[in-house]
PDBQT receptor file of N, H, CA, C and O in Angstrom, charges set to zero:
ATOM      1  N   UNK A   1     108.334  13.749  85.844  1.00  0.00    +0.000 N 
ATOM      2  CA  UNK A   1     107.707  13.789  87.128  1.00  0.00    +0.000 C 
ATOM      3  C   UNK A   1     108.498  12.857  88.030  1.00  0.00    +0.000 C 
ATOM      4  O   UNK A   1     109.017  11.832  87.589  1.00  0.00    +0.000 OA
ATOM      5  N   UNK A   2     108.559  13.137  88.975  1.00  0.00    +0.000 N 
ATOM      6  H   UNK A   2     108.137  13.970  89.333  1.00  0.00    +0.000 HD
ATOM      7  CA  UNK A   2     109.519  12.463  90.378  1.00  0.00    +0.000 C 
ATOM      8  C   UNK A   2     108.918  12.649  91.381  1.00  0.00    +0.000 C 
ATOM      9  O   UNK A   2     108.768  13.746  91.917  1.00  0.00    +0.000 OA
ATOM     10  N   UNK A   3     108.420  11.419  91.832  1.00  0.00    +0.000 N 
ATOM     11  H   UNK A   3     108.542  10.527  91.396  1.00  0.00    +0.000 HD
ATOM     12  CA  UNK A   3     107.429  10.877  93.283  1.00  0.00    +0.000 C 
ATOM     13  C   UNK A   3     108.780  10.476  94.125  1.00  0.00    +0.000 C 
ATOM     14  O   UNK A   3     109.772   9.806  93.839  1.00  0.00    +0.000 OA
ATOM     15  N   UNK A   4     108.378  11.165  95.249  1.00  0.00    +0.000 N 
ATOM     16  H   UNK A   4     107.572  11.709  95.481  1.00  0.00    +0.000 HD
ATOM     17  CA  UNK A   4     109.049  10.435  96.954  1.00  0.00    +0.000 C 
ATOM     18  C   UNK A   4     107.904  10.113  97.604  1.00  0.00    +0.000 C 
ATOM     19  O   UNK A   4     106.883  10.783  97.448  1.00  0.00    +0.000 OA
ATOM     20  N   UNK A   5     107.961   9.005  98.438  1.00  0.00    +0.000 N 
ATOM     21  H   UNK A   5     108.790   8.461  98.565  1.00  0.00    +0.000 HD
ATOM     22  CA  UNK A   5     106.814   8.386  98.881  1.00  0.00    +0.000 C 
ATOM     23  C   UNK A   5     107.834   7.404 100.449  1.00  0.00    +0.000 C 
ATOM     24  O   UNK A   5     108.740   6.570 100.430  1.00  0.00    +0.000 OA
ATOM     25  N   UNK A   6     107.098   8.052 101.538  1.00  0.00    +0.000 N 
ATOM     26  H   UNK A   6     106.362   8.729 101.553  1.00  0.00    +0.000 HD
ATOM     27  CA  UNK A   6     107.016   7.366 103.303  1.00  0.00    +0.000 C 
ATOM     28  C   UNK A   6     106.084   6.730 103.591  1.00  0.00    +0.000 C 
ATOM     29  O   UNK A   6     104.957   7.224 103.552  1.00  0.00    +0.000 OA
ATOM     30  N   UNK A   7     106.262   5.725 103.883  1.00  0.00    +0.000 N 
ATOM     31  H   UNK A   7     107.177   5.324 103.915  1.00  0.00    +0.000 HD
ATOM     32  CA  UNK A   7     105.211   4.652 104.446  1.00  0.00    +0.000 C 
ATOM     33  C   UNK A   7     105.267   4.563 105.769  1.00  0.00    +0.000 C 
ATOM     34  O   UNK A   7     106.214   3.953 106.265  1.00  0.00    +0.000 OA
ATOM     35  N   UNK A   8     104.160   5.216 106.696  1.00  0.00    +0.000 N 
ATOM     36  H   UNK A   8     103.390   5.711 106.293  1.00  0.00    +0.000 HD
ATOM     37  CA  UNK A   8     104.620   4.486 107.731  1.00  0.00    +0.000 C 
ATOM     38  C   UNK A   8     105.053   3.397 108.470  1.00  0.00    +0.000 C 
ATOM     39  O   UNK A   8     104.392   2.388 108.225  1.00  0.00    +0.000 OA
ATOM     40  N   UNK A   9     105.850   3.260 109.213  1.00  0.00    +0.000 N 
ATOM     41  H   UNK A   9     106.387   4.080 109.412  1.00  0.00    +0.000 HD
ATOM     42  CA  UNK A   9     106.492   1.852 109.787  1.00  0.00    +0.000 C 
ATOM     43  C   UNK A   9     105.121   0.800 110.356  1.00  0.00    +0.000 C 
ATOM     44  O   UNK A   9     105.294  -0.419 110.372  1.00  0.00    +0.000 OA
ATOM     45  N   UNK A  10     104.005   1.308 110.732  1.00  0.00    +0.000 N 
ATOM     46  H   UNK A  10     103.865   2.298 110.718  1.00  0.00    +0.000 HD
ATOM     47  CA  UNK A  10     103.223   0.308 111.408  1.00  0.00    +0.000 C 
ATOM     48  C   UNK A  10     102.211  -0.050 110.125  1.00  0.00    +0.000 C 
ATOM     49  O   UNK A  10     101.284  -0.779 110.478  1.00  0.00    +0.000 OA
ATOM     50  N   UNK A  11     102.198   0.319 108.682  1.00  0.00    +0.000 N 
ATOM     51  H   UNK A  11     102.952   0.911 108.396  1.00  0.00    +0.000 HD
ATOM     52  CA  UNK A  11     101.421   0.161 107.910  1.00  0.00    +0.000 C 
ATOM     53  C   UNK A  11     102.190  -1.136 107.147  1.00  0.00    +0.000 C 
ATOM     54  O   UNK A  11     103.355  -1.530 107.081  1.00  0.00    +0.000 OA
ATOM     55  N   UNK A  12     101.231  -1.462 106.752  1.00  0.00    +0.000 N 
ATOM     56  H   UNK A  12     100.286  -1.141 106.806  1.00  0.00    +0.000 HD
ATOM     57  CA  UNK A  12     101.384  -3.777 106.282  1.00  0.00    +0.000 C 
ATOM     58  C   UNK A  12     101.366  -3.446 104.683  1.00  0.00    +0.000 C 
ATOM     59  O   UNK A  12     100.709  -4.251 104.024  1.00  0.00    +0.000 OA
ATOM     60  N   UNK A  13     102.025  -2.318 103.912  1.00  0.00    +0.000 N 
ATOM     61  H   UNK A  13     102.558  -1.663 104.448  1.00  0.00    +0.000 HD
ATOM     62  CA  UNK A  13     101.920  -2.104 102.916  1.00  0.00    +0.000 C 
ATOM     63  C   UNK A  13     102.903  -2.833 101.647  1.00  0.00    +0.000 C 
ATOM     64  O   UNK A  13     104.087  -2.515 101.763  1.00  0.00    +0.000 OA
ATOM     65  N   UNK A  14     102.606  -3.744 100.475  1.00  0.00    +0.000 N 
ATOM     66  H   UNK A  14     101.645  -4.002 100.381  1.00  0.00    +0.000 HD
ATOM     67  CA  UNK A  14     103.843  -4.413  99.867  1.00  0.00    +0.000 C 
ATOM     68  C   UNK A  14     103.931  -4.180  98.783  1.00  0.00    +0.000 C 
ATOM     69  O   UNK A  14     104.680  -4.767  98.002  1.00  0.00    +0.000 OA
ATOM     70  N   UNK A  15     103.168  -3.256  98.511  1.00  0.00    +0.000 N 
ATOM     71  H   UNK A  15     102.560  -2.779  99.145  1.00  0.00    +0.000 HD
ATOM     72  CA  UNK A  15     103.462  -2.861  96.878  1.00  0.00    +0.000 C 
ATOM     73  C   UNK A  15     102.485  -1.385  96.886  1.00  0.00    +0.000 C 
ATOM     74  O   UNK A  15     101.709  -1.019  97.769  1.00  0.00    +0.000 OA
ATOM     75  N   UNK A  16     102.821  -0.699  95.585  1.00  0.00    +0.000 N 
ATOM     76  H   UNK A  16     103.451  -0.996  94.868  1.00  0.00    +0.000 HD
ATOM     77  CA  UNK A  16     102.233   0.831  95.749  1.00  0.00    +0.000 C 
ATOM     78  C   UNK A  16     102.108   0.845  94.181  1.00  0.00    +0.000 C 
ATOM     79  O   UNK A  16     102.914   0.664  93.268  1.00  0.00    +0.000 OA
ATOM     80  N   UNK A  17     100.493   1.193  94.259  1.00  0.00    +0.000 N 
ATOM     81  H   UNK A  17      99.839   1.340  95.001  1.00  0.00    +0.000 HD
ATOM     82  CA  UNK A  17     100.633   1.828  92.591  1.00  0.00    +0.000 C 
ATOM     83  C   UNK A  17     100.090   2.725  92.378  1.00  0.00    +0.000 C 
ATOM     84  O   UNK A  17      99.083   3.188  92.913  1.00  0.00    +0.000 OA
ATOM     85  N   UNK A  18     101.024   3.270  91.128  1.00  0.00    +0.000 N 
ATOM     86  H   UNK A  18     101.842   2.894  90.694  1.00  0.00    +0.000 HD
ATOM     87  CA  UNK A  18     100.852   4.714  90.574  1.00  0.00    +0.000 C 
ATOM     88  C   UNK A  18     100.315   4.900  89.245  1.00  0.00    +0.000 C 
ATOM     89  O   UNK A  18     100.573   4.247  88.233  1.00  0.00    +0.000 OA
ATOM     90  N   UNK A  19      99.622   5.769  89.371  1.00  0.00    +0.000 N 
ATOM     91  H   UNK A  19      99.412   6.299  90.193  1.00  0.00    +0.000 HD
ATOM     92  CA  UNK A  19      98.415   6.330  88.202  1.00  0.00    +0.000 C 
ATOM     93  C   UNK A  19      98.352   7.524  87.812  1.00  0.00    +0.000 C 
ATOM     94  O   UNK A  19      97.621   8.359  88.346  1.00  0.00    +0.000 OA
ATOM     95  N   UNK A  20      98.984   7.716  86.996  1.00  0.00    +0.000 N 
ATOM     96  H   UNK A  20      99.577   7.038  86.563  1.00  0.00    +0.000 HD
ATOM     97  CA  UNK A  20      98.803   9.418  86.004  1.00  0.00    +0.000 C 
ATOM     98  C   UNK A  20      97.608   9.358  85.155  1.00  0.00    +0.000 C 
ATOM     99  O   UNK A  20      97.770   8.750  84.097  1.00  0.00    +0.000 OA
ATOM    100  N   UNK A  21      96.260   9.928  85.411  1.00  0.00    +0.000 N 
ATOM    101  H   UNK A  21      96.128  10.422  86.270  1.00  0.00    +0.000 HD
ATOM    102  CA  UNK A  21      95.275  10.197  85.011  1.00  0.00    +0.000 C 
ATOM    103  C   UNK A  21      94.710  11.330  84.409  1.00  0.00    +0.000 C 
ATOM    104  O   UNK A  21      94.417  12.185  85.244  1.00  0.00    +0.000 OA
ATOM    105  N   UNK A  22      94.384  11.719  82.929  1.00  0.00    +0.000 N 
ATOM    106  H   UNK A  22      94.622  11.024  82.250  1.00  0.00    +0.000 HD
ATOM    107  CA  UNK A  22      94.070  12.715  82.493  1.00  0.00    +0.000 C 
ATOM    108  C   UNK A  22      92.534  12.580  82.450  1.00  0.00    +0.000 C 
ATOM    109  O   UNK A  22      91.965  11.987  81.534  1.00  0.00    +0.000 OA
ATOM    110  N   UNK A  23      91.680  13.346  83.820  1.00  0.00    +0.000 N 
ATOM    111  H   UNK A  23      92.142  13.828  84.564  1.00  0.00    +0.000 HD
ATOM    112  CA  UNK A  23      90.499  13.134  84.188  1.00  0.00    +0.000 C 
ATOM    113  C   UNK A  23      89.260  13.894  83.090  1.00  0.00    +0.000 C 
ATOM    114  O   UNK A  23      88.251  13.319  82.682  1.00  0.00    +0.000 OA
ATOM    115  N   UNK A  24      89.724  15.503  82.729  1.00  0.00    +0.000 N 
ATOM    116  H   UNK A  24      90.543  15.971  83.060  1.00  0.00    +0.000 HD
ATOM    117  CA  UNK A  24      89.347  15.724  81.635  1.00  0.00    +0.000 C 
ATOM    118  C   UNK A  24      89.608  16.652  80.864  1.00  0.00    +0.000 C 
ATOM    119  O   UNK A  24      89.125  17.761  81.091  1.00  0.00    +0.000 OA
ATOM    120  N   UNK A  25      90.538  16.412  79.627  1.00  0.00    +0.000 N 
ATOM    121  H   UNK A  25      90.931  15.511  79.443  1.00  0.00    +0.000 HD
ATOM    122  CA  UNK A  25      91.363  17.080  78.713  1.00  0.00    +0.000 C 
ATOM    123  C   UNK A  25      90.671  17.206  77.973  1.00  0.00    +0.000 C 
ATOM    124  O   UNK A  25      91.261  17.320  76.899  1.00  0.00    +0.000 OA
ATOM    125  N   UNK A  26      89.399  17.278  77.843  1.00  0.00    +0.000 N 
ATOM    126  H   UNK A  26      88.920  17.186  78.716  1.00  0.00    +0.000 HD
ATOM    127  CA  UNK A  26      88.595  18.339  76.306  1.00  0.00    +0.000 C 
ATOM    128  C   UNK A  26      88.837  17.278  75.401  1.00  0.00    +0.000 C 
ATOM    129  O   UNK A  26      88.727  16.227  76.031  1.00  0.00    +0.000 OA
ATOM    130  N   UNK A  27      89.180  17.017  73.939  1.00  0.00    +0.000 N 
ATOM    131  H   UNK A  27      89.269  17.872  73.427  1.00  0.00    +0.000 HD
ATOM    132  CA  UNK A  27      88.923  16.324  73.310  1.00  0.00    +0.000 C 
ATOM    133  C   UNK A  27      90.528  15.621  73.097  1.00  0.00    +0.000 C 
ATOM    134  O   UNK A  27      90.654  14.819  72.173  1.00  0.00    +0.000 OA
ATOM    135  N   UNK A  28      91.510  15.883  73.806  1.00  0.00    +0.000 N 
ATOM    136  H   UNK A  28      91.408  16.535  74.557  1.00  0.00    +0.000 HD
ATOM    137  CA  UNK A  28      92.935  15.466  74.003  1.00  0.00    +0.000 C 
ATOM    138  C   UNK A  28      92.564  14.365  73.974  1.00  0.00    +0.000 C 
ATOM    139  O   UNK A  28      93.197  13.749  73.116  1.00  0.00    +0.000 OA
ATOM    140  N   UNK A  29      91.649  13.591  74.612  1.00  0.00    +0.000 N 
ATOM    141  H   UNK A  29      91.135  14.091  75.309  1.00  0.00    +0.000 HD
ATOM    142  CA  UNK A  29      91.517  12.324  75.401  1.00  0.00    +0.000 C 
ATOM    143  C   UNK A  29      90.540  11.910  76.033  1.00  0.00    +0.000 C 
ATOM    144  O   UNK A  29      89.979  12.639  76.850  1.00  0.00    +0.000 OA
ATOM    145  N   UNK A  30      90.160  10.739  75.805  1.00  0.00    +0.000 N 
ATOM    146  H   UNK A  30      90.615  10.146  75.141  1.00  0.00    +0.000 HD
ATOM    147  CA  UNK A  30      88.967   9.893  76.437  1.00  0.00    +0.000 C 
ATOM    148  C   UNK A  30      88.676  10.647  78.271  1.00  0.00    +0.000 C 
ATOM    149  O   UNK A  30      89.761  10.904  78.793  1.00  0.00    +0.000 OA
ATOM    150  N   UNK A  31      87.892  10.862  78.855  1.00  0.00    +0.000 N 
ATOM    151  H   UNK A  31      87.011  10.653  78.430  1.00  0.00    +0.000 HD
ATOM    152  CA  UNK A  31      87.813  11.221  80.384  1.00  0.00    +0.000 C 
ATOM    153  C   UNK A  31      88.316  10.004  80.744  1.00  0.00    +0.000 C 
ATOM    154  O   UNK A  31      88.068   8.912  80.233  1.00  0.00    +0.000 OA
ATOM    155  N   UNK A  32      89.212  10.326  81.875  1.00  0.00    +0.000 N 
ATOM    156  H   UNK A  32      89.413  11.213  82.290  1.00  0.00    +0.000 HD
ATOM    157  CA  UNK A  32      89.809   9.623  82.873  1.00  0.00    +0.000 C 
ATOM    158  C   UNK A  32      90.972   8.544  81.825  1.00  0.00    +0.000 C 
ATOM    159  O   UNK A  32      91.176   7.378  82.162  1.00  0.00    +0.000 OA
ATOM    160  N   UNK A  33      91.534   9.060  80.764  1.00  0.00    +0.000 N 
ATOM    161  H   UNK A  33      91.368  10.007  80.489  1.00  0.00    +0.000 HD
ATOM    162  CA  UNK A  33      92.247   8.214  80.255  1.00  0.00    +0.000 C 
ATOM    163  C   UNK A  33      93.407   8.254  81.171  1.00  0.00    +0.000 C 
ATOM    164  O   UNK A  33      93.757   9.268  81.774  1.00  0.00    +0.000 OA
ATOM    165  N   UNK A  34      94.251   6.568  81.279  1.00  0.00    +0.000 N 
ATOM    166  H   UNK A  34      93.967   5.744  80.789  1.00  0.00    +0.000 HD
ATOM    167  CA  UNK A  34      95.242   6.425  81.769  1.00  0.00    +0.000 C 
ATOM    168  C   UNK A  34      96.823   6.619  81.323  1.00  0.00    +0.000 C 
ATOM    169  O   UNK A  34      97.421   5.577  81.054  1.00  0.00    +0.000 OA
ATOM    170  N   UNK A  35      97.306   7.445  81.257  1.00  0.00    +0.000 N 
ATOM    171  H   UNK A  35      96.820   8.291  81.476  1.00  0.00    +0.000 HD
ATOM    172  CA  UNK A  35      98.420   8.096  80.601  1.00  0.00    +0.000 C 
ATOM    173  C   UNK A  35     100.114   7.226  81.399  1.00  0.00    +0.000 C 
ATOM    174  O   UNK A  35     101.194   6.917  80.895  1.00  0.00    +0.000 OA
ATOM    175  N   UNK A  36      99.668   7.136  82.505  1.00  0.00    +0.000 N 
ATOM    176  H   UNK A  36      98.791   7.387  82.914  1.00  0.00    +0.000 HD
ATOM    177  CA  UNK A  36     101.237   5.837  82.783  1.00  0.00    +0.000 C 
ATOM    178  C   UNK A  36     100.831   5.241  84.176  1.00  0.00    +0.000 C 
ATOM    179  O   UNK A  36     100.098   5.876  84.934  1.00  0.00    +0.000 OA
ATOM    180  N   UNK A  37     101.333   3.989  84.496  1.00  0.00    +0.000 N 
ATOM    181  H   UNK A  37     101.928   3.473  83.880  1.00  0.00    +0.000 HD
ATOM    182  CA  UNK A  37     101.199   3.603  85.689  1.00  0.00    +0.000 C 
ATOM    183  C   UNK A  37     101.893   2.520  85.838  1.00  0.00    +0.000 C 
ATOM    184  O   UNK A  37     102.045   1.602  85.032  1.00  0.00    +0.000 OA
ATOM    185  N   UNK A  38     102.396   2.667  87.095  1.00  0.00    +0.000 N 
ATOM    186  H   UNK A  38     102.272   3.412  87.750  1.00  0.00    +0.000 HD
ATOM    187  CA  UNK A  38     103.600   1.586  87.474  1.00  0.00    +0.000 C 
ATOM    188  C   UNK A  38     103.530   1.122  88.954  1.00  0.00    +0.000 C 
ATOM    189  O   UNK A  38     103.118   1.868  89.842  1.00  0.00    +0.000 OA
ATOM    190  N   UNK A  39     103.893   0.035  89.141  1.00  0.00    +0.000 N 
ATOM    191  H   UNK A  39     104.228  -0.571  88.419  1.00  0.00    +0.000 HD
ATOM    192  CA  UNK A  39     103.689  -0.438  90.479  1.00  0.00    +0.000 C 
ATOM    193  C   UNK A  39     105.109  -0.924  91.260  1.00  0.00    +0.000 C 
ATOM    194  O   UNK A  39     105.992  -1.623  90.764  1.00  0.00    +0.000 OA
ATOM    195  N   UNK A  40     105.084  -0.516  92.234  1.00  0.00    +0.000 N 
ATOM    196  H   UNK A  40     104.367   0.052  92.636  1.00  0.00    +0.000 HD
ATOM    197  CA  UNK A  40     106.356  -0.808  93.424  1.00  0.00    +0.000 C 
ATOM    198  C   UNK A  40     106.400  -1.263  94.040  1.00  0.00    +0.000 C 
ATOM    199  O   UNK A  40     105.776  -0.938  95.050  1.00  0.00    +0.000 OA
ATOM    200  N   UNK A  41     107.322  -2.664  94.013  1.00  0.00    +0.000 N 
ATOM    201  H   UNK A  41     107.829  -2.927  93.193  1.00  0.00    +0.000 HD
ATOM    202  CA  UNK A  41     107.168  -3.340  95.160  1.00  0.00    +0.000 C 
ATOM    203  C   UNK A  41     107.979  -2.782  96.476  1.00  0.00    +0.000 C 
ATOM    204  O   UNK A  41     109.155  -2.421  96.424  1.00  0.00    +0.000 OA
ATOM    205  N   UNK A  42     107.135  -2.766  97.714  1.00  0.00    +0.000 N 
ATOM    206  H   UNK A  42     106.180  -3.060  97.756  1.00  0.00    +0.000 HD
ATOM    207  CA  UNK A  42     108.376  -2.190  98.604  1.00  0.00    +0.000 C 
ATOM    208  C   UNK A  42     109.320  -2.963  98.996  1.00  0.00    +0.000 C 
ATOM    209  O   UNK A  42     110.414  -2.541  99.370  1.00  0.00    +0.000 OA
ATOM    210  N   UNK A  43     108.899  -4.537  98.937  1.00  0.00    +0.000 N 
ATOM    211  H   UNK A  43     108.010  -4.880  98.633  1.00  0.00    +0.000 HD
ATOM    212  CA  UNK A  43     110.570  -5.546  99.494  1.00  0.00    +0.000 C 
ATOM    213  C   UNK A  43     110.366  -5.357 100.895  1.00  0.00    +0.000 C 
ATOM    214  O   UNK A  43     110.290  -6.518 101.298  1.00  0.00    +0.000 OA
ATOM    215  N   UNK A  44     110.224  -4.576 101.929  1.00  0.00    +0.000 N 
ATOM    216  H   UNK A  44     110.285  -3.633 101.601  1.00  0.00    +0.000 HD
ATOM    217  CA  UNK A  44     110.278  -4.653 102.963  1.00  0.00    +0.000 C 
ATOM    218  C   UNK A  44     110.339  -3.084 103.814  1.00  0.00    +0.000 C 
ATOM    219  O   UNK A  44     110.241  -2.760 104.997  1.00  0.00    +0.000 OA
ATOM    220  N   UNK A  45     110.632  -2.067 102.051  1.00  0.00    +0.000 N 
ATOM    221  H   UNK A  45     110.712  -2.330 101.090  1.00  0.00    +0.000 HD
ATOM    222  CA  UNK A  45     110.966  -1.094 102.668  1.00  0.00    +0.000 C 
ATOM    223  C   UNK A  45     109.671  -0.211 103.444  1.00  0.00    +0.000 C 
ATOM    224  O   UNK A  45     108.600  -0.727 103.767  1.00  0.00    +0.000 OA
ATOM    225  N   UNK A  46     110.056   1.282 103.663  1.00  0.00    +0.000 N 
ATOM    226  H   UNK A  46     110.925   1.701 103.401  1.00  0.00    +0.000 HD
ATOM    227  CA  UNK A  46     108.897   1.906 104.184  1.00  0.00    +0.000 C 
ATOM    228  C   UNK A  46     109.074   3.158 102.837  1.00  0.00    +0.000 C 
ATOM    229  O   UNK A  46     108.050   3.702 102.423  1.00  0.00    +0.000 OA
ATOM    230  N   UNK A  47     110.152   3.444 102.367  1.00  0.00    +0.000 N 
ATOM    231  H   UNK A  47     110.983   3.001 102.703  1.00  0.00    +0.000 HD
ATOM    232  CA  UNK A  47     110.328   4.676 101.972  1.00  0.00    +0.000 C 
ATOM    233  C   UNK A  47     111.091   4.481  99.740  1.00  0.00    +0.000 C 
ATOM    234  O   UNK A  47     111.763   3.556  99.284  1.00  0.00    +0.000 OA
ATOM    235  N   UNK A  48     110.778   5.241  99.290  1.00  0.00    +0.000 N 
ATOM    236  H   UNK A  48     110.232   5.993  99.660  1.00  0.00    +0.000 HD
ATOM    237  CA  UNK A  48     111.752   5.086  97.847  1.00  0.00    +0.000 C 
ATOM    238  C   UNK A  48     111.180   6.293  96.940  1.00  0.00    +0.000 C 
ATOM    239  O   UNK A  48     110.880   7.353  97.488  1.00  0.00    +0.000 OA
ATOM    240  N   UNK A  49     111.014   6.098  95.371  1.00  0.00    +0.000 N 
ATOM    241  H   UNK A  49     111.258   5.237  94.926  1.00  0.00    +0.000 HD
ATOM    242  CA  UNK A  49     111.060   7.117  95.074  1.00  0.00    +0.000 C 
ATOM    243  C   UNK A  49     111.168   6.573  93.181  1.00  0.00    +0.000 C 
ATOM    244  O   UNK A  49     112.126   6.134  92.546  1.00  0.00    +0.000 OA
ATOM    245  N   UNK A  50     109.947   6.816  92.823  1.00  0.00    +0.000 N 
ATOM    246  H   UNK A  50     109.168   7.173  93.339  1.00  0.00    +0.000 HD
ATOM    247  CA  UNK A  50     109.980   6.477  91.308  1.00  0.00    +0.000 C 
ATOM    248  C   UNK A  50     109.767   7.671  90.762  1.00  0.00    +0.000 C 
ATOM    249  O   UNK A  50     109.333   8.644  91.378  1.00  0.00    +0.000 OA
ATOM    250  N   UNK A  51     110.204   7.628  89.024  1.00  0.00    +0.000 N 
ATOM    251  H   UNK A  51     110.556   6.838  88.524  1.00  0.00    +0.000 HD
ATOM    252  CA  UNK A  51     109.649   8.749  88.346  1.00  0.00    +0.000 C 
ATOM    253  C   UNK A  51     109.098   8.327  87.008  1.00  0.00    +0.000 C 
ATOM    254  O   UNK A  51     109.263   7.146  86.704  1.00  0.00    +0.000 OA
ATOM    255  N   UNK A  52     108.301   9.328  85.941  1.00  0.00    +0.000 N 
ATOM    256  H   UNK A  52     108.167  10.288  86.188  1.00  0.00    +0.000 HD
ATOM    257  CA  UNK A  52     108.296   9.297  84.762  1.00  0.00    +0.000 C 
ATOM    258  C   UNK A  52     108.788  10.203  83.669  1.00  0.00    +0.000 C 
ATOM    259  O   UNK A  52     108.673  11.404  83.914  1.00  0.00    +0.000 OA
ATOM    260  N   UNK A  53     109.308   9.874  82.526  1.00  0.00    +0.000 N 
ATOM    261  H   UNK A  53     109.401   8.898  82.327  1.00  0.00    +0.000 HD
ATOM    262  CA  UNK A  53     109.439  10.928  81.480  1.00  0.00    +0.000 C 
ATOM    263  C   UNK A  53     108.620  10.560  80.624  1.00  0.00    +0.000 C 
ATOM    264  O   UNK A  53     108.235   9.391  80.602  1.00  0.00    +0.000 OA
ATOM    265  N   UNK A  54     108.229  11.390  79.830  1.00  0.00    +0.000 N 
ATOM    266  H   UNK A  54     108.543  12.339  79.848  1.00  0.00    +0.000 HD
ATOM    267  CA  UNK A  54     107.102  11.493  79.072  1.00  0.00    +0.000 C 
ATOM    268  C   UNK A  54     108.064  11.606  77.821  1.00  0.00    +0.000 C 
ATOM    269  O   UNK A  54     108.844  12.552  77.930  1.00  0.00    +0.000 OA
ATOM    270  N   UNK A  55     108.199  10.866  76.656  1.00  0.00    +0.000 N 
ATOM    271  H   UNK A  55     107.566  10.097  76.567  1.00  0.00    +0.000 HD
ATOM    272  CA  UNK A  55     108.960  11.233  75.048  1.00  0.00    +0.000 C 
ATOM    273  C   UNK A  55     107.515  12.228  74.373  1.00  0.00    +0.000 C 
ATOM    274  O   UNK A  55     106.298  12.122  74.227  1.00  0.00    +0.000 OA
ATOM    275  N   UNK A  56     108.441  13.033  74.161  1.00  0.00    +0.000 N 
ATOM    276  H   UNK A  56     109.430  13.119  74.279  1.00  0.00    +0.000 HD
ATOM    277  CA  UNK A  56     107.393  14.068  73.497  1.00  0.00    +0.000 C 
ATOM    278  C   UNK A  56     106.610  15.123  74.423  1.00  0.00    +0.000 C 
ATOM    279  O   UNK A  56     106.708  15.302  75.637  1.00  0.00    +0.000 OA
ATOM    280  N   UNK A  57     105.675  15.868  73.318  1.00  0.00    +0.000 N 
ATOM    281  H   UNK A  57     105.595  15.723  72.332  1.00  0.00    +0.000 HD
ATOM    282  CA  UNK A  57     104.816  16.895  74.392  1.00  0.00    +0.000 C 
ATOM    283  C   UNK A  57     103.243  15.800  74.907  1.00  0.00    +0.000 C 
ATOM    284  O   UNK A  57     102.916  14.681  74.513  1.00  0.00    +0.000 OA
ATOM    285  N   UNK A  58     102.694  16.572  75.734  1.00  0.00    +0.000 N 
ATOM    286  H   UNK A  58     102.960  17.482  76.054  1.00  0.00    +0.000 HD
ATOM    287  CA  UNK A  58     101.896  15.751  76.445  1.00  0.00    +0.000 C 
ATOM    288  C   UNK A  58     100.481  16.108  74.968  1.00  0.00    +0.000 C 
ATOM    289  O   UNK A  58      99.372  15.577  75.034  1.00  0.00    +0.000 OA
TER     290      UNK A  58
């Protein structure tokens, strides 16, 4: 998975976090289990672009 993400310029934003949530997979998984999440600092920017790979099948 590959996120691009714009911030607008007048927004006071300094970090961004991300949450891959499997809300409800039947007996795959607890409801709302948290499957990856990572946080970005922007530094100053407005704009960037993270991703994930997953090892294995989901």
């Amino acid at each position: 998975m590959f996120v691009v993400f714009h911030v607008a310029p007048e927004e006071k934003i300094t970090e961004l976090v991300a949450k891959w949530i499997a809300v409800d997979v039947g007996t795959a998984a607890p409801t709302n289990f948290e499957i990856a999440k990572t946080t970005f600092h922007l530094n100053g920017r407005n704009a960037g672009a993270f991703n994930y790979t997953q090892n294995g099948p989901l």
